[in-house]
Structures are given as C-alpha cells and as structure tokens.
N, C-alpha and C positions, 0 to 999 in steps of 0.2 A: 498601365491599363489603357485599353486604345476609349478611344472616345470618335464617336462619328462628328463627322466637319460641319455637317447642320448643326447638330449639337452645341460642339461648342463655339459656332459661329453665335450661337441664341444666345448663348452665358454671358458671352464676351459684352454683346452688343447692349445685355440686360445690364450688367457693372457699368458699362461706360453712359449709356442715354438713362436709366430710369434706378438711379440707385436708391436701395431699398433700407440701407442701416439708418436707423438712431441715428439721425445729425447733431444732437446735443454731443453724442461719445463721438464721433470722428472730426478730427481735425480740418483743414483745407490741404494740408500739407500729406493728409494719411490717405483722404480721398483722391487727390493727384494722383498717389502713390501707385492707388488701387486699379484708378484706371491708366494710367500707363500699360499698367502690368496687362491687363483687358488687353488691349491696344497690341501692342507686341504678341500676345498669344493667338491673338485672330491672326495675325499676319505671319506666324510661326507654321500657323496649320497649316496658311494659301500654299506657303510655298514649299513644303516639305513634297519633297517628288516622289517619296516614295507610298505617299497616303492616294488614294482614287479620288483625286482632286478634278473636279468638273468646274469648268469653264463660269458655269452660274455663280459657285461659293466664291470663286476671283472674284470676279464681276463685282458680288454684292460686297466683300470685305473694301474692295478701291473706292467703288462707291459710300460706303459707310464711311470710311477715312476721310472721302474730297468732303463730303457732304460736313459732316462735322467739323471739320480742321476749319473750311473756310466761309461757315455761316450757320444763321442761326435765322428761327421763324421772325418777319417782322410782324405775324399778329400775334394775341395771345393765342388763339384757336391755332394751333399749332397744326391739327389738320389739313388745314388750307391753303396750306403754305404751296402745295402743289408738287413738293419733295417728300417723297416717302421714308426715305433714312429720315428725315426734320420733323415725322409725323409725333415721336413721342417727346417730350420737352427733358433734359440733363433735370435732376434736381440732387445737387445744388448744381447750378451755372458751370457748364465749363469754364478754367479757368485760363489766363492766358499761357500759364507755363503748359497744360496739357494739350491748348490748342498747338502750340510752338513744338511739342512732342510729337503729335498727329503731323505737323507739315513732315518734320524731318524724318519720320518714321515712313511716311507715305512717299517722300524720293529711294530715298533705301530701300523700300519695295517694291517699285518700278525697276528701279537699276538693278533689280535680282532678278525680274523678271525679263528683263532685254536679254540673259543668258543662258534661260529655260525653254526646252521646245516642246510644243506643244505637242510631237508625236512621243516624245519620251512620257507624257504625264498617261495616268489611265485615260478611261473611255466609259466609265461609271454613267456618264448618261446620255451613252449611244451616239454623240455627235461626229460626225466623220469628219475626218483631217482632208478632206478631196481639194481643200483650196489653198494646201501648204504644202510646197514644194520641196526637197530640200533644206537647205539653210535658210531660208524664207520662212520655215515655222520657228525662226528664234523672238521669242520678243510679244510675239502676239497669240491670240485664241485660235481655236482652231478654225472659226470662223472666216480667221485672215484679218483681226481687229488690232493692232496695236496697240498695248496696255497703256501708252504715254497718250496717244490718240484719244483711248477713251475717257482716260482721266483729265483729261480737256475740254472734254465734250461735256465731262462730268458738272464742270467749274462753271463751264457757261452756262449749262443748262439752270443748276441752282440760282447764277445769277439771273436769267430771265424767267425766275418765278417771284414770289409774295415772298422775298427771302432778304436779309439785312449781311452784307459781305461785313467779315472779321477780320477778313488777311488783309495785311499792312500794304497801303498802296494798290488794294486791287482794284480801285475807279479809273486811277490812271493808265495801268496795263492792261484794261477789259478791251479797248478799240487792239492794242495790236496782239493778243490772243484771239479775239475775234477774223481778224485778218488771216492768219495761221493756222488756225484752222480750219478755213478755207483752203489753205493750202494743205493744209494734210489730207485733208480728202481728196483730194486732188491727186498727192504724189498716192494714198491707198489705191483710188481707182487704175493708175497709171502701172502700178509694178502687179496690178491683178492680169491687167490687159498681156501686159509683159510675158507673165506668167504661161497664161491659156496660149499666147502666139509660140510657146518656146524660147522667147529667150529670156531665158532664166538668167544670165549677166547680168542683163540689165533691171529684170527686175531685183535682183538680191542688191544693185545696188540703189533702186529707189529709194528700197525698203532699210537700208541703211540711212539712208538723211531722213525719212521719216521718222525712223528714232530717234537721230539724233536731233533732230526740230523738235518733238513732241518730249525729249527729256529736259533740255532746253529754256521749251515752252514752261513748262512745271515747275524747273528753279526758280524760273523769273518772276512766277506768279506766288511762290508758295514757302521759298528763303525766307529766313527769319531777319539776314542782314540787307537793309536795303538800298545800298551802294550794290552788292552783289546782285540783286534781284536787276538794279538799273542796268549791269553789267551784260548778263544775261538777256536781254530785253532787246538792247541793243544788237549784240550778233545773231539772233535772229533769224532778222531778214536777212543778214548773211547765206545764211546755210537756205533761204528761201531763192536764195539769186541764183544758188549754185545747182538747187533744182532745176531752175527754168534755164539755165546754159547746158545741165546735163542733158532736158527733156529736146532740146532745141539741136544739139549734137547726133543724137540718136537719131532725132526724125532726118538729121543732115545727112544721116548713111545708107537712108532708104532709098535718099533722091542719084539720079543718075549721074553716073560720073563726073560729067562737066559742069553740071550745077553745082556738084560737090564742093570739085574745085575751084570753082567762084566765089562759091561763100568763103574757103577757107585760106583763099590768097585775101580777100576782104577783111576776114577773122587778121589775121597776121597783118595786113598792112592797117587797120585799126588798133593793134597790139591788146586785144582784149583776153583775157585770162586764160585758159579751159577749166573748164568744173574741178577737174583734178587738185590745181593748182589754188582754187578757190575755197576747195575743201582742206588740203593740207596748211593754208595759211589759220582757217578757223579753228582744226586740232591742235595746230599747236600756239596756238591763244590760250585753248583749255587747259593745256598740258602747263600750266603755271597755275593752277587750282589745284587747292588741297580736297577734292572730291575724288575718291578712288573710283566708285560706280563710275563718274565723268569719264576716266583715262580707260578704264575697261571697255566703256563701251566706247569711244575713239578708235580702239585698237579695233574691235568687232566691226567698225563703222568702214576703217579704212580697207578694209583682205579685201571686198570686190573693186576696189579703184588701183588695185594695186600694178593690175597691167594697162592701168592709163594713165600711167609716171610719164613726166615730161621732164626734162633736165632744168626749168624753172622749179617743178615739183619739187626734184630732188636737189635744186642748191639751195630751197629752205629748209632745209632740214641740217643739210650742212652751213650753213650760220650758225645754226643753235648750236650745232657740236663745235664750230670752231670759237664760240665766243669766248672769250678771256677772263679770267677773276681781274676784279681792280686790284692794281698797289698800293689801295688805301687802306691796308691792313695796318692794327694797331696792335701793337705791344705784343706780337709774334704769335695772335692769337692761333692757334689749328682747329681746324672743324672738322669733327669722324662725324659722316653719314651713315646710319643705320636704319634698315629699314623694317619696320615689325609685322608681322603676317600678313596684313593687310596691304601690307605694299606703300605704307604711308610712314612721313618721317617722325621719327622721334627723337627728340631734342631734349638731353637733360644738363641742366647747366653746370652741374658740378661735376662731370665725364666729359664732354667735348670741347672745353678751352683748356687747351695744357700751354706752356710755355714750350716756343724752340727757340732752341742754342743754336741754328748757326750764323752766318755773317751778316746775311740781308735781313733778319731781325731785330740784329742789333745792332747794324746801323738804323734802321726803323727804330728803334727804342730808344736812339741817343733825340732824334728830330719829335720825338714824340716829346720827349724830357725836356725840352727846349722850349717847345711851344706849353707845357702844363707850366715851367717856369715863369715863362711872361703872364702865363693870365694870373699865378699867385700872386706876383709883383701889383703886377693893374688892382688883385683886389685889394692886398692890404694895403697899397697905395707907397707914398714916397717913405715911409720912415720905415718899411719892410726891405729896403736894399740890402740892408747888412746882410740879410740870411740867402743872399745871392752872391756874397762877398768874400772870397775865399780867404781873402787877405785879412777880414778883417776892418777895413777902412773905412767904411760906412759905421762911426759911431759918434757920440757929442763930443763936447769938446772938453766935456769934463775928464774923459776916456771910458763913460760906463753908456751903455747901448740900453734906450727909451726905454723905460717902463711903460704898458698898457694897464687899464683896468679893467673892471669885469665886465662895465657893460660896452667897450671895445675889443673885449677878446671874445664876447659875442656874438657881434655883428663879423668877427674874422669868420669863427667856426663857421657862422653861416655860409659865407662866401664859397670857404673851403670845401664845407658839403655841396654845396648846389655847384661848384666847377670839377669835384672827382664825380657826383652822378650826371652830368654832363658827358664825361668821357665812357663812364662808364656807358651810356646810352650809344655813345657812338662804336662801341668796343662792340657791343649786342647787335646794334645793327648789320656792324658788316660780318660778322658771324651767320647773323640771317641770311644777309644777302649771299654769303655763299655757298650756303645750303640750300637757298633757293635755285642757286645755280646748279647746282649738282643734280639736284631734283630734275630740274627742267631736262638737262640734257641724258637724265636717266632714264627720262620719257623716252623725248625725242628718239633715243635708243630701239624703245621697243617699236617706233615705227620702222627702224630701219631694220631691226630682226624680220616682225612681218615681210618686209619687203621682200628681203634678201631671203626668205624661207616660203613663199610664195611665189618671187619669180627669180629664181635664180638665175634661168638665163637670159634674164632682160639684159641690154647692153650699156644699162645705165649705172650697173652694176662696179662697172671698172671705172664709174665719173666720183661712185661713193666710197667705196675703198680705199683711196688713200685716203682722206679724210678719218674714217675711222683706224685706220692704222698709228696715224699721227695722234688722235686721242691715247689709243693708246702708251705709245712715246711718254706723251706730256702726262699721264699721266701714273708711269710708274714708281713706285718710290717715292712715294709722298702718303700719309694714313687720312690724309685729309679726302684725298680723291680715289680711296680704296675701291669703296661698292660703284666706281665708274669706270676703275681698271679692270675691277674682275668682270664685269657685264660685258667689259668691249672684250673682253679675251675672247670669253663664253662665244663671243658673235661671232667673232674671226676664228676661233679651234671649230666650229661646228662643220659638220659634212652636208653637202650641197649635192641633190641627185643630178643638176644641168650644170651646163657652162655657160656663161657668155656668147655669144656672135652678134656679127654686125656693130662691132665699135670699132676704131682708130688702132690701128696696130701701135702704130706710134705709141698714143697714150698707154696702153698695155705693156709694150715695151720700156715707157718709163717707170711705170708703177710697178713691172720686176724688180729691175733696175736699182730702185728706191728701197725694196723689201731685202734685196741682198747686203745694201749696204745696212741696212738697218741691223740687218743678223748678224753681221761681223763683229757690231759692238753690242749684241743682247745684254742685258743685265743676268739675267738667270735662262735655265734650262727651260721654264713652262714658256716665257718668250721666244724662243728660240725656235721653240717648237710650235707655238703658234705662228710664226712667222714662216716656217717651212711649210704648212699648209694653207698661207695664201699664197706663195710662193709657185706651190703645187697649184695651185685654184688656175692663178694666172699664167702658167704655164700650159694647163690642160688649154684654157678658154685660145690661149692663143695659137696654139696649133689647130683649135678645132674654126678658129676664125679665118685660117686661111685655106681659101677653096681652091686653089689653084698649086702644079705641081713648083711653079717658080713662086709665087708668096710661100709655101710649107720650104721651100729650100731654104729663099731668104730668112723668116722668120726662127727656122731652127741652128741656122750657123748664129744669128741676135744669140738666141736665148745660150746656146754653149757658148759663147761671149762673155755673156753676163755671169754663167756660170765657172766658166776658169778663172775668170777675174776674182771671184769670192774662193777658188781655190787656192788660186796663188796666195790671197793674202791669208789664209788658214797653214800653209806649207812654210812660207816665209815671216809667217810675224807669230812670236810669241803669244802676245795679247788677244788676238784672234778668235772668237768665239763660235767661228762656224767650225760644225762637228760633222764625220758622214752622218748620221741621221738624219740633218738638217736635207737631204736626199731622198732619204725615202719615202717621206709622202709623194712626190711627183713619179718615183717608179711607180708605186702601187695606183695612182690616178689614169696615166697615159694608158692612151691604146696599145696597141701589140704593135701597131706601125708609127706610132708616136716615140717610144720605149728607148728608140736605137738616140735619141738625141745623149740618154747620160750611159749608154752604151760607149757615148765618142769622149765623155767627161772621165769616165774612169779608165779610159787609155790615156788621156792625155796625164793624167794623175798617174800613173807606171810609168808612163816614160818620161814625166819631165821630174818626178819626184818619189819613183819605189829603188832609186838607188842609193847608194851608201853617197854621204857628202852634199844629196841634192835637197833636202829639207832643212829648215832650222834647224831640225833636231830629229833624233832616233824613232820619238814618238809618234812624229810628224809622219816621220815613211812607214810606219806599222799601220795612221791610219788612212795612205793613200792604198793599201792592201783592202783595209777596211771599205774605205768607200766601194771596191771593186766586187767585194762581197755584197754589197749593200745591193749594187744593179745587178749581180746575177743572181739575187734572190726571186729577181723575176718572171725565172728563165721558166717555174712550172707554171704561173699564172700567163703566161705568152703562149706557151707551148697547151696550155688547155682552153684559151681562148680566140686564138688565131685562126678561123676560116681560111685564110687565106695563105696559100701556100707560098708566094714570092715574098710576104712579108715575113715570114719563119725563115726563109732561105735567108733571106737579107742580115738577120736579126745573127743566123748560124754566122754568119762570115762575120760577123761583127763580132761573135763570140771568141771566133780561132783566131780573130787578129789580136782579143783581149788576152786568150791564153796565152798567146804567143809572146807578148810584151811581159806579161806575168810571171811563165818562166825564166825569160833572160834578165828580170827584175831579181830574181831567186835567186838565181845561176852567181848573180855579180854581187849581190848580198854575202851569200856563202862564199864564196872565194874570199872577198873583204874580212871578212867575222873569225874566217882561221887564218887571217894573213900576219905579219911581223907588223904592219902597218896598223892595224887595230887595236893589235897588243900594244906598239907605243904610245896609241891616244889614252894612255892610262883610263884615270877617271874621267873624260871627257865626256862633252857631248853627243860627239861622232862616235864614242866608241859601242858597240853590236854586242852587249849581251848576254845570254844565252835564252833568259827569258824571251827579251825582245827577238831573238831569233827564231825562236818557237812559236809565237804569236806569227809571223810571219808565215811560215809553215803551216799552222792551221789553216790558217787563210785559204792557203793554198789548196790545202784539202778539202773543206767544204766548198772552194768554188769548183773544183774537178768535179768534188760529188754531186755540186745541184744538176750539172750539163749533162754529167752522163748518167741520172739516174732515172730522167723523165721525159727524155721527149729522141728520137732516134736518130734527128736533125740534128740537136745538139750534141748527142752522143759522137754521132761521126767527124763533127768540128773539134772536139775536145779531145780525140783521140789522133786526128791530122794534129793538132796543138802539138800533145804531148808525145809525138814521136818521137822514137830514139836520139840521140844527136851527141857528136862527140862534146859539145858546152856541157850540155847537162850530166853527161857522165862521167867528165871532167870534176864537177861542183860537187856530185856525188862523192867520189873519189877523194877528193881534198877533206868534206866533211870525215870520211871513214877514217883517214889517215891524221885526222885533228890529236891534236894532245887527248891521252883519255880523260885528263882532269875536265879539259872544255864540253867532252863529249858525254860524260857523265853528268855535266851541269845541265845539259839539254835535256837527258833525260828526265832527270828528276825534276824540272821545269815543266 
C-alpha cells in the first residue's frame, strides 16, 4: 500500500517524540524497539528514489534526526526551546541506546545521500534544479545545499538555542565545527561562482571536499566512539587546507603567465604540497576505516582531481600497494579475505585460520615452540625441567620425579591458561593485522581503478603499472591474498579507450621488457593473458608516444627486440609459457601503421623457427605457423580501417614477404616429413607426423584465405607470394609420391 511521505513522515515522528501506549505494558527495551523502527522508516521513505521525494520531507526527516540524536529542551516548556523538531517533549525520555541509534542512522543517511542526484529524484514541488550542473547535483538539494552542510548547520543551530547537547564530547568540538562551517560556506559559495562562470572542473571539484569536510565534520561530532570522533576532528582542517591550496591554485591560473610562474618556481622551491597530493594523503588515511559510506564517497571525492595527479600523488598510493605483510606470523596462520555485499570485511574465526604445511611455517612453528617452551619453564619454575628433558635426567635423587599438590597444580593451570591466551591473543592479532592490510590495499586499488579509468592517457600511467603488475606477481597463489589478486587482474585485463603520451620512452621500454619476462614464467593461462594485455597497453602507448619518424623507427626495432627475445625462449625452452595468443591483443590494439611491427615478428618466427630441426620441438614449429596466423588475422581490420593508402601498401609488402617465407617454410617441412630422414627419427621429437603436418597446412590455408579474401592490396601480394615456382611444385610432388600409408594418414588427420 503506497503511503504519502507527509504521512508517514507524521507517524514516524509521532512513535519517536510523543509516544502514546500504556507505559506500565511497554518495556524500555520494547519502546527502543519501536522507535528505532520509527527512525529507519522515516529514513526509508527520504531516500527511496523512486517515491516524489521533495527536498522539504529530506530537509525535515535530517533535521528531526540531528535535532533529537544530539539534544534535548533545557526548560521544561519545551516550546521555547527555539527548535521546532524539540517543540514536543519524548515521553518516556529518549534513551541512550536510541539516541546512539539516531547518530549512526543519521551518518548512514548522509552517506546515501552524497550518491543521489537531485535531478533523478521528482519535482512533486515545483522546485527547479537551475543551480545543479551535472555531477554537481550529487550530494545535495536541488537548491545546491549539501545534505552534510546542512546537517551542520543543523547541529550548531540547536546548539545556539535554549537546548542541552546529548552527544558525547560535543563542548569540546563545538569551536572547531564552528570553524568549518565557515569554511563550507565558503567552499558552497565558491563551486557556485565556479559553476555560473563555466568552469564546472573546478567547481565539481570544490563540491567534492565540501562533502567530504561536511561528512567528516558529522563523524566527528556524532560517532558514538570517541577516540574515533577525536580522530576525525583532527583531519579536518586537513581537508580544510587542501581547499585553500586548491582555491589559491585556481585563482594562480587566472593570473598572467609570468606571475604564474613565479608563484609556482616559489611553490617548488618552498616544496609545498599541491591540493592533489594533500587530498590523496587524507583518502587514504580513511581508506584504513571500516566505514563503507567513508571509502564510497573518497572514490566519488577523488574522479574530479584525478587529472591533477602529480607523481608525489601517485607514489602514495604506491606505498600502500607495495607495503609488505610482517614475518611475525604465528603458527602458519592464513587469513581468506572476504568481502560481503557491502564491500566490508568479514571475518569468522573458525573459516579463516587453517594451518599450512609448507617449509617457512614450519620453521616458524619450530621458533614459536621454543619460545612457548621457555615461558612453560619460567612459569612452573625450576622443578618443571624434567618435562623439557628428553633424556629424562632432571629427576630426585630417589629416581622418582616431584610430586605436586592441588593447590600447586593450581596456580600451574593458571599460568598455563593466561600464557596459551597470551599467544593466542597474539595469533588474532596478526591475523587482523593482515586483513587490515589486504583491506587497505583493496582500497587503495579502487583509487587506482578510478584513475586508470578516468585518465587513461595520463602519462603517469606507466609510473603506476609496474607497481600493480608486481602486486599482482606477489600475490598469486596464495588464498590468503585472493580478493587482491583477483581485483589487480580485473584492473590490469580491463580495456582503456586512450593511451599514454608524454612519459620516458625509456621507462616504457622497461616496463615492456619486465611484462615479457614476466609472461614467460606465467602461472596459468588468465595471467598470461592479462599480461598480454598490458603488454598490448604499453606497446600501443609506446608507438603512439613517439612523434617523430626516427623515435617510431627507434622505438619499434625496442619493442620487436623485446618481442623475439620472448620468442626465442618460447621456440627454444620447453618450460616456456608464452603462447601466440599472448600476440594478439597488441595486433587487435595497434594502428594500421603501427600493425607492420609483429608483421616483422612472425617472419622472424618462419624463418628462424617454421623449419624442421629449428624448434625445441615439433610443436613449437606448428606454433611459430600459429603465431603467423595470429598477425594476419589483422589483415581485414587493417584493410577496413586504413585511410591511408602508403600504409596498406607497406603493410602488402610485408604481407608477400611473410608469404614468401611461409611457403619455403612448407616447401622444406614437407620435403623433411616424406624424407628417410624422418622416418629414422622414429619416435622422436623431430619426427613430422601427419597430424602435426596438417596443422601446418591449415595454417597455411587460412592465412592465404584472410589476404586474398578482403582487401585487393592484399590479394595481389598473396598471389605474387604464391606464384608458381619449381620448390613448391617440387614439395607438391614428393607429398603426391609419399608412401599411400603416410598419405592416407593426412587425410584422415
């Protein structure tokens, strides 16, 4: 049954302020109950998006929440109090568990509300959205009011009327909410101006620290724990500095050039921060709080700063990911992180510590043994030796070992108990500690996803990638650090519509470099394959970072470098874990005139390795065919994206030189495969077959069919290729004249 929001705004507020049962028949405990329930349902309504939710019933629901959660009338005439929600007196008394109900109900529906736009909600009563831009209607009224803001405003307000504060500690943090709130008016005014002038940048990202100041502001005042609220209290003025550096940067870009740059060789040789850098120091402070609303809106806080990443910016962030577990694990504990809908962790004690068997545990578990031995000894003191005595020799002289009585076996057990919950305590602790760690850096993550998904072709891009590639390394194959491998994969497999420019070729060129050797010893196939699409990432970025016809030369004879060198050891070593697929993302990524670079890889693959004798193994030359398949898979995406007609020609020549090499690969295969020479490799290595002859020949056939089926350029390359020639009608020829057993075996192959 629908119910109007006025409605049961009345109900709500009539259970919670003016209840009406028999208080002889209700408990304290049943009344809590009831308003609780109140309580949650008014705030059930506010935020349901799809009810005709008017700015006013918010309004009054935050205010009825601040108002009650954090005071109460100080006369009886409850009247007078000069607060209207305070006009009707609770009877019986709110109590403290419901006021502690209302604080943490009342952050919770802020932090819903920093995610709701005020153009998605109705318009039930007529108020125009004219002063919300964009993403600038997230968070606040349609008026342009910050829900954190006003529930600030709310807090002071009650305190300067005839009102008696309930929340814990709010004398002491009234001056510096007082303070802050001056400053949120401030940054509201500031990202309005923003706004009207056009630049909407800079105001979405006022209006981002104004959130995150006025969410902040509300923990500090309104937590129920108050080490947390002092916590809170404290960063602050933080996020208050990083205003007045942002505000003070902005107005730096209005002024003329050379005052510009006066300030900002000043800025640099005083080494003073940028906002940027002062804002990702204070997210990831929070990003160690178990507030999910908190990390939600950090992520929301951080999208518009994300293109004034500085590389201080972005080497905190890589801290956090490269930080280390300590070696002070105990008794081979493992910790599985899990994370439940919420995005929050969940920890149950009897699933997440299992024992592991292997070596470095159990050296750990002998030094643990060691040290739990001396403190038994220390407790039962000198006449407890025996039971450390393997031998036996520690006993009287009679030959029989002390008897204790009851009230010394006593004070043993005790000992005994208070040094295992001792260790036990210290077992739980580093269990926490590194879930806490995982957490942190699982954060830490989603600012680097944001990033990397907002600006992909920032050039700071290639400073944070290896970093995250190395997480991923460390942390495969372990259950402990699962939900951190699978997040960094997700990060790394994801598609990026830009590239990079404007970083260090160099640096680019080693961090190929590093992803190739990395692929050669992959664990599994999903690694493999996410590592050939950074692989691709940084290949794309680095051809498109060289502007010049001599850096694109230089930098593509690197990168087919890079890439034979991971050929070779996939041709020549067994153990080898790069596969052609590990290829195909960067065909499908490159331009049409980028393309020709593993055009030169899969010739160099036929000629140094599609002959009989030149691979490890059999399998090896079937898939240096493969590979070749692989890059003339791209021949219809080249030929229907090419404008330009030199780079189609170029790309043809490159095609007929790869037929070319492809057929005298074939030609000297088949000659080998029906030769006596074959035949005597018995069961060998080297020996060809018929399957693996076939395979070969496929090969053959779909790359003939891609060239000459799509593009006219190609066609005519592929057909100079495969011109008549006495080699091939030769191989022909010996194939026909093969034993019919061999010949038969091809077939049915």
């Amino acid at each position: 049954m629908y119910v109007r929001p006025q409605k049961a705004q009345a109900q709500a507020a009539a259970g919670v302020a003016a209840h009406s049962m028999d208080k002889s028949n209700m408990s304290v405990k049943a009344v809590d109950k009831q308003r609780t329930w109140a309580v949650d349902q008014m705030i059930r309504v506010a935020r349901f998006a799809q009810l005709p939710i008017t700015d006013a019933l918010t309004t009054n629901v935050l205010h009825f929440i601040v108002a009650h959660a954090g005071f109460s009338p100080a006369s009886k005439d409850s009247k007078k109090c000069g607060v209207a929600e305070l006009a009707t007196v609770p009877e019986p008394p709110l109590s403290d568990n419901t006021r502690n109900h209302m604080c943490t109900s009342l952050i919770s529906f802020v932090g819903d509300l920093n995610r709701f736009s005020n153009q998605a909600q109705g318009s039930a009563d007529g108020e125009a959205g004219a002063h919300s831009v964009g993403r600038l209607a997230l968070g606040c009224s349609r008026s342009g009011t910050v829900w954190a803001t006003s529930a600030i405003d709310k807090l002071l307000e009650c305190a300067s009327k005839k009102t008696t504060a309930v929340l814990h500690g709010f004398s002491s943090c009234k001056p510096t909410l007082e303070e802050m709130a001056k400053v949120l008016h401030a940054m509201a005014a500031k990202s309005a101006a923003y706004a009207a002038a056009g630049a909407i940048a800079n105001a979405q990202r006022v209006r981002g620290l104004e959130l995150l100041l006025g969410n902040v502001c509300l923990v500090g005042a309104c937590w129920t724990n108050k080490d947390v609220r002092a916590e809170f209290l404290e960063v602050a003025p933080e996020v208050a500095e990083c205003y007045k550096r942002l505000e003070t940067q902005i107005d730096g870009e209005a002024k003329t050039p050379k005052k510009r740059s006066k300030e900002e060789k000043k800025e640099q040789e005083d080494g003073d921060p940028k906002p940027v850098e002062v804002l990702v120091d204070v997210i990831l402070s929070f990003m160690t709080k178990d507030l999910h609303f908190l990390r939600k809106l950090c992520d929301q806080v951080f999208v518009p700063f994300t293109d004034l990443m500085t590389a201080d910016a972005v080497d905190a962030i890589i801290g956090v990911l490269k930080t280390k577990e300590g070696d002070d694990a105990e008794d081979g504990a493992v910790v599985e992180a899990e994370m439940d809908v919420d995005g929050m962790m969940d920890v149950d004690d009897d699933s997440d510590v299992s024992m592991a068997d292997d070596d470095d545990d159990q050296e750990q578990l002998g030094a643990v043994d060691e040290e739990l031995r001396r403190k038994i000894e220390e407790a039962l003191g000198n006449a407890s030796t025996s039971l450390g005595n393997e031998d036996g020799g520690d006993v009287s002289a009679s030959g029989e070992e002390e008897e204790y009585d009851d009230e010394q076996m006593t004070v043993f057990d005790d000992k005994l108990a208070e040094i295992f919950r001792h260790k036990k305590e210290q077992k739980l602790a580093v269990r926490d500690l590194r879930i806490s760690l995982i957490n942190f850096k699982l954060r830490a993550l989603d600012l680097v996803d944001v990033f990397l998904t907002k600006q992909p072709g920032n050039p700071l891009m290639i400073r944070l990638l290896p970093t995250v590639v190395d997480l991923a390394k460390a942390t495969s194959g372990d259950s402990r650090t699962k939900p951190l491998h699978d997040r960094t994969i997700a990060i790394l497999g994801a598609r990026r519509p830009k590239y990079p420019t404007g970083f260090d070729s160099e640096a680019g060129l080693a961090l190929l470099d590093a992803v190739h050797k990395r692929a050669r010893r992959a664990q599994d196939k999903p690694e493999l394959a996410m590592l050939g699409n950074v692989a691709a990432f940084v290949t794309r970025a680095l051809m498109d970072n060289a502007q010049t016809d001599e850096a694109r030369t230089a930098t593509s004879d690197r990168v087919v470098d890079i890439a034979k060198a991971s050929l070779a050891d996939f041709m020549t070593r067994k153990s080898s874990q790069i596969h052609a697929d590990f290829f195909r993302p960067a065909t499908e990524k490159l331009l049409p005139s980028q393309v020709g670079i593993f055009w030169r890889i899969a010739h160099v693959a036929l000629a140094d390795y599609g002959r009989p004798g030149q691979a490890v193994n059999v399998y090896r030359q079937v898939q240096a065919f493969a590979l070749a398949e692989t890059v003339v898979a791209s021949v219809p995406r080249v030929a229907s994206e090419s404008s330009d007609v030199a780079d189609t020609s170029v790309l043809a020549e490159a095609a007929e030189r790869l037929l070319r090499e492809l057929q005298a690969a074939v030609c000297e295969t088949i000659l080998f495969a029906v030769s006596d020479e074959n035949k005597a490799a018995g069961s060998g290595k080297l020996r060809i077959e018929p399957l693996r002859l076939k395979e070969m020949l496929m090969h053959l056939v779909e790359i003939a069919r891609r060239c000459i089926a799509k593009d006219d350029v190609f066609r005519q390359a592929a057909q100079r290729a495969f011109a008549p020639s006495d080699k091939w009608t030769g191989a022909v020829a010996a194939l026909s004249s093969a034993s019919t057993v061999f010949a038969l075996k091809i077939f049915r192959a």
